[in-house]
C-alpha positions as a Markdown table, in Angstrom:
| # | Residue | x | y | z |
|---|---|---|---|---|
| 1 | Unk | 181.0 | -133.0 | 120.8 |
| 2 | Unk | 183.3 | -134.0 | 123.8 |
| 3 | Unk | 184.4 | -130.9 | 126.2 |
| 4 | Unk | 187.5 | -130.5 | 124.4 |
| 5 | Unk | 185.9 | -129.6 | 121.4 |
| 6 | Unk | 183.8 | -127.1 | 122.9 |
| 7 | Unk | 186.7 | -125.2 | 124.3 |
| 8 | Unk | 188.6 | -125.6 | 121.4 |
| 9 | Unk | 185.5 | -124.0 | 119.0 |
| 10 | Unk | 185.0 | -121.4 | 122.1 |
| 11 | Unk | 189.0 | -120.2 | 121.9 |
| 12 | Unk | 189.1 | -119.8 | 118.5 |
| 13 | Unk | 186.9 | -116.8 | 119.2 |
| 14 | Unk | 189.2 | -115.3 | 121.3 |
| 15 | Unk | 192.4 | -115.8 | 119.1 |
| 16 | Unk | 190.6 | -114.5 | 116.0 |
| 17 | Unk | 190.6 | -111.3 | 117.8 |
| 18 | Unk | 194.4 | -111.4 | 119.5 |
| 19 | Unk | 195.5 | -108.8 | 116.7 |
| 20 | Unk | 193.4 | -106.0 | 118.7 |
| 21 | Unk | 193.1 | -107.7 | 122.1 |
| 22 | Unk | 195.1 | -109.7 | 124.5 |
| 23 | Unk | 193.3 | -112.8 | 125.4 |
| 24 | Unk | 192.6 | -112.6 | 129.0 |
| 25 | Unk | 191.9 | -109.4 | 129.0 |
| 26 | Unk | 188.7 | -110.0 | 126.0 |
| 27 | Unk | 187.8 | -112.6 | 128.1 |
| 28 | Unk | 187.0 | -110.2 | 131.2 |
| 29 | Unk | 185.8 | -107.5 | 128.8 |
| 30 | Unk | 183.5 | -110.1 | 127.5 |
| 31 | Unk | 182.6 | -111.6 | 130.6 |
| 32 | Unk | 181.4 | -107.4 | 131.9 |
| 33 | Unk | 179.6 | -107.3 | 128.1 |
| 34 | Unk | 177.7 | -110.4 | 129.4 |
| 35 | Unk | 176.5 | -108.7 | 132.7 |
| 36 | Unk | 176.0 | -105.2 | 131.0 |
| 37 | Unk | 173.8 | -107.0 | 128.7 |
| 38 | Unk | 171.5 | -108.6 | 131.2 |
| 39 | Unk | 171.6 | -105.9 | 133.5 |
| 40 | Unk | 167.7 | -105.2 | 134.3 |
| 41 | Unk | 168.5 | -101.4 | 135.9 |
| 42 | Unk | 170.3 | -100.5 | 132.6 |
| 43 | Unk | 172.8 | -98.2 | 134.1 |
| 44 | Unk | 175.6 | -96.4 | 132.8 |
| 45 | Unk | 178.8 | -98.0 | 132.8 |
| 46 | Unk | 181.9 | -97.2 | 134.2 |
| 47 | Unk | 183.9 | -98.5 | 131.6 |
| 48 | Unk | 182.2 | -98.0 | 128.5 |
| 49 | Unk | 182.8 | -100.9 | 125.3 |
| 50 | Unk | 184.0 | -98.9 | 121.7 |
| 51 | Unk | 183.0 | -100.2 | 118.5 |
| 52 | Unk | 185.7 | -102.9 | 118.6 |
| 53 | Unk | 184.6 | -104.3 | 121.9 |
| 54 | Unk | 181.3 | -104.8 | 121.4 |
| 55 | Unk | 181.6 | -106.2 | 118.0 |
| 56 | Unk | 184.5 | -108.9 | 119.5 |
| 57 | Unk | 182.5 | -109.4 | 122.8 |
| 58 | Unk | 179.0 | -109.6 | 120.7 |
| 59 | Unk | 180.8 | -112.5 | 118.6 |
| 60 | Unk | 181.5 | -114.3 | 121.4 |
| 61 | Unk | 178.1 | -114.0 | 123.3 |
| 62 | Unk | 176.9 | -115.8 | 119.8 |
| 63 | Unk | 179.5 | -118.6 | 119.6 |
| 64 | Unk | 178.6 | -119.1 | 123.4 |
| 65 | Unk | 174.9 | -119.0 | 123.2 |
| 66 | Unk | 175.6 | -121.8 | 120.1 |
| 67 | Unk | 177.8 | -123.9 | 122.2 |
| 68 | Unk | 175.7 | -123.7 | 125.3 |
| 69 | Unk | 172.5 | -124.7 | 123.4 |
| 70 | Unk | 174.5 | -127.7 | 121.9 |
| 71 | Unk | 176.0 | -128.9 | 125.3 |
| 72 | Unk | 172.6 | -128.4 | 127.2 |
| 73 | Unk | 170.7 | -131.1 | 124.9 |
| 74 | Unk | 172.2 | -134.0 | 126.8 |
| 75 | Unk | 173.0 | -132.3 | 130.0 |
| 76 | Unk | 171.2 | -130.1 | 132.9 |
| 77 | Unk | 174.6 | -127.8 | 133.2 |
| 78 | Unk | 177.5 | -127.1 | 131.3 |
| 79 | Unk | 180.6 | -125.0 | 132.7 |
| 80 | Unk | 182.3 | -123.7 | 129.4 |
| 81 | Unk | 183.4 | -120.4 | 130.8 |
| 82 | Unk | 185.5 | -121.9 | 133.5 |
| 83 | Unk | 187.0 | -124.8 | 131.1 |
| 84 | Unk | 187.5 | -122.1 | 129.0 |
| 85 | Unk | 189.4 | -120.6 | 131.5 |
| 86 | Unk | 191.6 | -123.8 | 132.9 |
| 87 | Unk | 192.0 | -124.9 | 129.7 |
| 88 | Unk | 192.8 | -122.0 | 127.5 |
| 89 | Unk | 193.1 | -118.9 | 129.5 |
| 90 | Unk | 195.5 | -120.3 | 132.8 |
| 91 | Unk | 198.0 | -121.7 | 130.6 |
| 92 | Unk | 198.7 | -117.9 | 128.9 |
| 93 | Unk | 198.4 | -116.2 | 131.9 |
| 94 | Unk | 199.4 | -115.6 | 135.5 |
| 95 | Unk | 197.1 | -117.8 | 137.0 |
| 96 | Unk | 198.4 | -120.4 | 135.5 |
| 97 | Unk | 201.1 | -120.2 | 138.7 |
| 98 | Unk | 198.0 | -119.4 | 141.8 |
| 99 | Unk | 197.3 | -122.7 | 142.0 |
| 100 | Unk | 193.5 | -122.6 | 140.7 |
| 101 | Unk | 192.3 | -126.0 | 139.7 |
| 102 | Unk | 188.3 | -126.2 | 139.2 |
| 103 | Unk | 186.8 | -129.4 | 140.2 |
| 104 | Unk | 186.2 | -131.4 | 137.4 |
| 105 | Unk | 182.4 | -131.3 | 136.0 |
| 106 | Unk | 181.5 | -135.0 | 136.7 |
| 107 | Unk | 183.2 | -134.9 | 140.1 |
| 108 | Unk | 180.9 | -131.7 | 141.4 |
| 109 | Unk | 178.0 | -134.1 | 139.9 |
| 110 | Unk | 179.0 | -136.6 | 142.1 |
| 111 | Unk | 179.7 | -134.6 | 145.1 |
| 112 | Unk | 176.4 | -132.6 | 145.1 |
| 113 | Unk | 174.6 | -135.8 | 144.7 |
| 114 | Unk | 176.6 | -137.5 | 148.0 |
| 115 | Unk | 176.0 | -134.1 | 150.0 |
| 116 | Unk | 172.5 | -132.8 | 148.2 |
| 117 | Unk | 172.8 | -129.2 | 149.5 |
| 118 | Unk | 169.6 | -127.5 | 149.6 |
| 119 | Unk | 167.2 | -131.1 | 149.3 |
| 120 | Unk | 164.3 | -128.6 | 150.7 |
| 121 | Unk | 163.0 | -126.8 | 148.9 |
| 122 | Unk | 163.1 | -122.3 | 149.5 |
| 123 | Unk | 166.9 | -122.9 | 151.0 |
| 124 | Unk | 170.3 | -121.4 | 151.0 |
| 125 | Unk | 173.2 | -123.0 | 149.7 |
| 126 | Unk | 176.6 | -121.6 | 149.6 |
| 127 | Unk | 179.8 | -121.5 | 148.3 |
| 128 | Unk | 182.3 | -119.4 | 149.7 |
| 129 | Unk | 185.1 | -120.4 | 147.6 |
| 130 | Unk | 183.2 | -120.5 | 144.5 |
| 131 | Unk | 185.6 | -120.5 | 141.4 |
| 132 | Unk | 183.7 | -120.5 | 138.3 |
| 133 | Unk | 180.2 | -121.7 | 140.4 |
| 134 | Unk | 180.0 | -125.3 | 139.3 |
| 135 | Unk | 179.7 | -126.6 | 142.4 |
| 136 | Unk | 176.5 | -124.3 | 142.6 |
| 137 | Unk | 175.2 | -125.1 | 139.1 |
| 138 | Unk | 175.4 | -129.2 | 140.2 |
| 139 | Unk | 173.2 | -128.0 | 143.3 |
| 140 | Unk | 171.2 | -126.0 | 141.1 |
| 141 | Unk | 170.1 | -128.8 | 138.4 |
| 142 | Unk | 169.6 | -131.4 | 141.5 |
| 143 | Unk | 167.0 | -128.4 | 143.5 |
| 144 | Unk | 166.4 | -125.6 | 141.2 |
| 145 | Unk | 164.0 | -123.9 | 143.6 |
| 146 | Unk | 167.1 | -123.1 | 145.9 |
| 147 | Unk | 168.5 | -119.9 | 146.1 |
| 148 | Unk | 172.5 | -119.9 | 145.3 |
| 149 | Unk | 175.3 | -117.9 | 146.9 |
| 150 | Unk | 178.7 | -117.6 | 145.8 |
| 151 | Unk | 181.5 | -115.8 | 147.0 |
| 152 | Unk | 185.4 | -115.9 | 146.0 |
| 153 | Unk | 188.3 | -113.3 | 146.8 |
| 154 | Unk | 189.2 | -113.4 | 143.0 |
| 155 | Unk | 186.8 | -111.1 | 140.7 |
| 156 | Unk | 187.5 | -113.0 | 137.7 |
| 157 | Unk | 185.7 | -116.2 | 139.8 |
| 158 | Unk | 182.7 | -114.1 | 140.6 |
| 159 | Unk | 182.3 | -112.6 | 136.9 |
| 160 | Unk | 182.3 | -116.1 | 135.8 |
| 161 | Unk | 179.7 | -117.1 | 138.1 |
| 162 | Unk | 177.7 | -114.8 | 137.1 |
| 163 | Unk | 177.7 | -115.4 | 133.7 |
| 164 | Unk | 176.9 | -119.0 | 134.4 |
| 165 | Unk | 174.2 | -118.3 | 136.7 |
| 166 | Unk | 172.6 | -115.9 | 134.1 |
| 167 | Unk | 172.7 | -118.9 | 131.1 |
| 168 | Unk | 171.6 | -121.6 | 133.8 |
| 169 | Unk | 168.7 | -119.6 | 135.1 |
| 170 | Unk | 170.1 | -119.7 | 138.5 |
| 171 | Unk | 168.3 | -117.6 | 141.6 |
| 172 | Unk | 171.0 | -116.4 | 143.8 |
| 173 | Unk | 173.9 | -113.8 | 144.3 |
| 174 | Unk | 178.1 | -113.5 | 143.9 |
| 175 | Unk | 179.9 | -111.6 | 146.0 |
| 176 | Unk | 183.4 | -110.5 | 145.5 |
| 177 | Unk | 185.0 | -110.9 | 148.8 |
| 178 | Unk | 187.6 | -112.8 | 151.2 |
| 179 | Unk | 185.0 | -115.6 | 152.4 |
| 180 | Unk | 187.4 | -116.2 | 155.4 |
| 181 | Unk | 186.6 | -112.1 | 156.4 |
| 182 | Unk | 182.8 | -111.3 | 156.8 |
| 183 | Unk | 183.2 | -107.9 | 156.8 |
| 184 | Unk | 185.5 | -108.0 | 153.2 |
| 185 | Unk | 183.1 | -107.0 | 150.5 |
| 186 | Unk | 184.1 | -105.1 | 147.0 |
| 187 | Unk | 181.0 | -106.1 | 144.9 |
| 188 | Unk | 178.2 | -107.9 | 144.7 |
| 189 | Unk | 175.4 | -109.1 | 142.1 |
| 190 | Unk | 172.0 | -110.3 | 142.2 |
| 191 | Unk | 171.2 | -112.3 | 139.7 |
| 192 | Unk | 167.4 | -113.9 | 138.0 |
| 193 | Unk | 165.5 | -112.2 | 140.6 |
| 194 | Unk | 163.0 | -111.5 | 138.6 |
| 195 | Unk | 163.5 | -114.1 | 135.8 |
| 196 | Unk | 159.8 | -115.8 | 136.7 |
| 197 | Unk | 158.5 | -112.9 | 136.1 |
| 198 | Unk | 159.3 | -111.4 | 132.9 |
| 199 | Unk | 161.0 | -115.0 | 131.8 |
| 200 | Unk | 163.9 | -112.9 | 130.4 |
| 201 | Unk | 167.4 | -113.8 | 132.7 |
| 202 | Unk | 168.6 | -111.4 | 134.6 |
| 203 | Unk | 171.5 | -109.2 | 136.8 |
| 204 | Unk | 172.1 | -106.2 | 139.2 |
| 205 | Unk | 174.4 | -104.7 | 140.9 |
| 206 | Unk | 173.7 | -105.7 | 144.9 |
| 207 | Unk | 174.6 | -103.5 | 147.7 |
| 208 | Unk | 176.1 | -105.6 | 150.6 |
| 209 | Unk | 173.2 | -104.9 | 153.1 |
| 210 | Unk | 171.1 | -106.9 | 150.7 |
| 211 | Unk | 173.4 | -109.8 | 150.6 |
| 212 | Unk | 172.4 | -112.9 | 152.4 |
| 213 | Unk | 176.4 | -114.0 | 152.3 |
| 214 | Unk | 177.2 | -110.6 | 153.8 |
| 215 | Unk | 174.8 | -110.7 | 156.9 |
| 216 | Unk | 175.1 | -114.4 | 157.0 |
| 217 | Unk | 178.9 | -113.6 | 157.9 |
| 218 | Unk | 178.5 | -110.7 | 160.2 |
| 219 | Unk | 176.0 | -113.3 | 162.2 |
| 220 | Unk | 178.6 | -115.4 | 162.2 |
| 221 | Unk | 181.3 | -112.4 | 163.3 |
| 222 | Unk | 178.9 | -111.6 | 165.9 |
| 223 | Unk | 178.4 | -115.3 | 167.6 |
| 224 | Unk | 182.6 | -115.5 | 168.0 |
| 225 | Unk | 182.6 | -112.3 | 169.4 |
| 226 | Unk | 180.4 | -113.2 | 172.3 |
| 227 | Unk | 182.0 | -113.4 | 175.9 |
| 228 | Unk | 182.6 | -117.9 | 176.5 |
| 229 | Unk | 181.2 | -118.7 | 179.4 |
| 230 | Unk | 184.4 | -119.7 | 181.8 |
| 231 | Unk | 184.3 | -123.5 | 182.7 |
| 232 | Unk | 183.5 | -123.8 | 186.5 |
| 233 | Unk | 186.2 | -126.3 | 187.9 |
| 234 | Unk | 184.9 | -128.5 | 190.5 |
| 235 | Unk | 185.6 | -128.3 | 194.2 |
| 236 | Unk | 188.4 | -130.0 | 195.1 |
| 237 | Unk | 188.1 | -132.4 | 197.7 |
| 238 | Unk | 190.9 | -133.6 | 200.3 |
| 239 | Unk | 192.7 | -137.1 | 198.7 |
| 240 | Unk | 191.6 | -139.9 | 200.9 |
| 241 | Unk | 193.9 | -142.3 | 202.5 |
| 242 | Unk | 194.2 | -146.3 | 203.0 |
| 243 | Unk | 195.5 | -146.9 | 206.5 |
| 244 | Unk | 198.3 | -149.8 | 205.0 |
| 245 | Unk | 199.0 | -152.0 | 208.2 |
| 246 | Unk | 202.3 | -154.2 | 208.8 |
| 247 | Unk | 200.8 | -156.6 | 210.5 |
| 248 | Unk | 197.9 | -158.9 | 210.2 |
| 249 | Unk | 195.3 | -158.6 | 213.0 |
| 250 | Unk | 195.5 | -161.3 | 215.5 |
């Protein structure tokens, strides 16, 4: 089954369901089903899923599960959430015209081979511009021990991060934020924390003093802040002359 095929199996999901629900908007709901679903604190939700909902979100859960399990046999990763999203979901939509264009799967292969982030193991490796967190899902299959952070100023990005950290087993956290403004954070998630413990994957909400991204970036703020020490400039010292004569001595 190539890539396109997946997609194409994946989208027929959503249009079944176009009657009730516009298609960018099911694939958010689903996207918040996901996390609910794995969400180890089981708390209330803000936005609560009716019969239809569930039953459209729970079909695609299954048709994604299916499709995942089928793509994962002959690869370590497989991003169909955010081909999903390029391929399908952009061209209905307004992002179609913000100028979001993932990096192709076998390209983020390549390039987390040439720059293997986190080749020790127990380190950090961030992206701060995540998109749908392939580039973190290539790090991941090459140093699973790592632990992942994402960030990106468009939610959409981060729920599809964490969706694809939850199915890839990934140990990490997304936040939803400007990456280029420490301070900016609207929401954050922890995900797998505990997934080698009760083997079961795994999500939470995360409170930005518990986010490595967050203090990472106020450490960061901090450092720039600091006064520059001034450049001494170095004594100068009178220009020296060559006495030029007119005449050969005799």
């Amino acid at each position: 089954m190539t890539t396109r095929d997946s997609v194409n199996r994946f989208s027929k999901v959503f249009d079944k369901w176009r009657h009730k629900y516009d298609p960018y908007s099911l694939f958010e709901r689903f996207m918040e089903f996901v996390i609910a679903g794995f969400d180890q604190t089981g708390k209330k939700l803000e936005r609560p899923f009716n019969k239809d909902e569930s039953a459209a979100c729970m079909e695609i859960l299954n048709e994604w599960v299916l499709i995942m399990n089928d793509e994962l046999k002959s690869r370590e990763w497989f991003d169909l959430i955010g081909e999903t999203y390029m391929v399908y979901m952009s061209g209905q939509m307004k992002k179609h015209w913000t100028g979001q264009y993932f990096t192709p799967m076998h390209i983020t292969d390549f390039m987390a081979k040439i720059v293997d982030a986190g080749e020790n193991s127990g380190e950090t490796v961030l992206d701060n511009a995540c998109g749908s967190g392939r580039m973190l899902l290539a790090a991941h299959a090459n140093h699973p021990t790592n632990y992942c952070c994402a960030q990106d100023l468009d939610r959409i990005c981060c729920l599809m991060t964490v969706c694809n950290f939850i199915i890839h087993g990934v140990n990490g956290e997304v936040v939803w934020g400007d990456g280029l403004n420490p301070t900016d954070y609207r929401e954050g998630w922890r995900t797998n924390e505990l997934l080698g413990i009760i083997g079961v994957p795994c999500v939470r909400s995360m409170e930005k003093i518990e986010s490595m991204t967050f203090l990472k970036g106020l450490t960061l703020l901090e450092e720039q802040k600091k006064p520059k020490p001034v450049p001494v400039k170095p004594k100068e010292t009178a220009p020296k002359f060559v006495q030029l004569s007119l005449f050969d001595d005799m």
